[in-house]
C-alpha positions in Angstrom: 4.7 -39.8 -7.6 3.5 -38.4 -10.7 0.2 -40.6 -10.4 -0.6 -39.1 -7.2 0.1 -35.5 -8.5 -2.3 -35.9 -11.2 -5.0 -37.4 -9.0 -4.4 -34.1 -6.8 -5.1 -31.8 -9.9 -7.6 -33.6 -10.8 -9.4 -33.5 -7.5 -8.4 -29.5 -7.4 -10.1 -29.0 -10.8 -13.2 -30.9 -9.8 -13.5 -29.3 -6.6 -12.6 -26.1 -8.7 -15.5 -27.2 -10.9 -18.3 -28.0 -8.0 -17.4 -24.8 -6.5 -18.4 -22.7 -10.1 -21.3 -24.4 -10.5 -22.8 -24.0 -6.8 -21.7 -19.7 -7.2 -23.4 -20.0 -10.5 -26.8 -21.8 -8.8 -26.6 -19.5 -6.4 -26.2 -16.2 -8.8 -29.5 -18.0 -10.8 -31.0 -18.2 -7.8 -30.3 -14.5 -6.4 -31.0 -12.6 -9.2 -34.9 -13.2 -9.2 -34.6 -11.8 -5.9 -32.5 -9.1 -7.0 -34.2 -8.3 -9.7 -37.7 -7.8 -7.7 -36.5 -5.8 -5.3 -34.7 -3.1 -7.8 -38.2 -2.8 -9.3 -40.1 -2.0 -5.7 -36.7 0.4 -4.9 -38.0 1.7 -8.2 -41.4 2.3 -7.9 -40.9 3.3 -4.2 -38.9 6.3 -5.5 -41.5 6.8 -8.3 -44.4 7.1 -5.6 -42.3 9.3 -2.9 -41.3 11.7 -5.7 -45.0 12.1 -7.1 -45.5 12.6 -3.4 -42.7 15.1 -3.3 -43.8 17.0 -6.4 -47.8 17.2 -4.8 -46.4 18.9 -1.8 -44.2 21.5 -3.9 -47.3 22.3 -6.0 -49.7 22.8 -2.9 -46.9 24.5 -1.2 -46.3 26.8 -4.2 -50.2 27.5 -4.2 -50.2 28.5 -0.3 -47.5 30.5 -1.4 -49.1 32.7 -3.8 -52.1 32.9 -2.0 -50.5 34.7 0.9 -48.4 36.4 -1.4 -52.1 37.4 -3.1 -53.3 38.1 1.0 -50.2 40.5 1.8 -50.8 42.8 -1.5 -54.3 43.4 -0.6 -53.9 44.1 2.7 -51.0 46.3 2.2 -53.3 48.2 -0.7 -55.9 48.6 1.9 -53.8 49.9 4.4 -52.7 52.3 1.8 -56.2 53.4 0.6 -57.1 54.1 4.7 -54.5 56.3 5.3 -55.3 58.4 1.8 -58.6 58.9 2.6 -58.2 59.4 6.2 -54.4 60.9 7.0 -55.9 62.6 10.3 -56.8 59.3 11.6 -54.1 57.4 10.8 -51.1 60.0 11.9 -53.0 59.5 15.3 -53.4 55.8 15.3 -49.6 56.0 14.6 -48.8 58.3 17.1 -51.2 56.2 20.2 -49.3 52.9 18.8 -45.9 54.5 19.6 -46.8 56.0 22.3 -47.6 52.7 23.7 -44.8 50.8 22.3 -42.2 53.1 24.4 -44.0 52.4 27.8 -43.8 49.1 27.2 -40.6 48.8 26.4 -39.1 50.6 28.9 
């Protein structure tokens, strides 16, 4: 009896044994694999947040520019009615005028 328990232990550790050394192969084998595709994750993050920070700057640009846009059109609107407050009480007063009728 106490031959055939060692001969069971035995077999247990070497099956123990094989089954190490094919998860080790396999954890060889994988992390190549693994390896390459972290550094494509990483440089795909790299390109779409270059990407990212293009937009933000061209958006930021567009920005300012219409920010630039609004201030000058708002200055010249100022500088019409200065120089011509007749004109521009009336212009006022026809643009009312016609927003009530159509509103009505």
């Amino acid at each position: 009896m106490a031959s055939s328990s060692v001969l069971s232990s035995n077999t247990a550790t070497r099956a123990a044994d094989s089954v190490h050394r094919a998860v080790d192969a396999a954890a060889d084998a994988a992390t190549p694999l693994i390896e390459g595709m972290a550094s494509r994750a990483h440089d795909t993050v790299d390109r779409t947040a270059a990407a990212a920070g293009a937009v933000a700057d061209k958006l930021s640009a567009a920005g300012e520019q219409a920010g630039a846009y609004g201030t000058r059109v708002y200055n010249s609107g100022i500088t019409y009615v200065r120089e011509n407050p007749l004109t521009a009480v009336a212009i006022a007063a026809a643009v009312g005028y016609l927003l009530s009728r159509v509103t009505r």
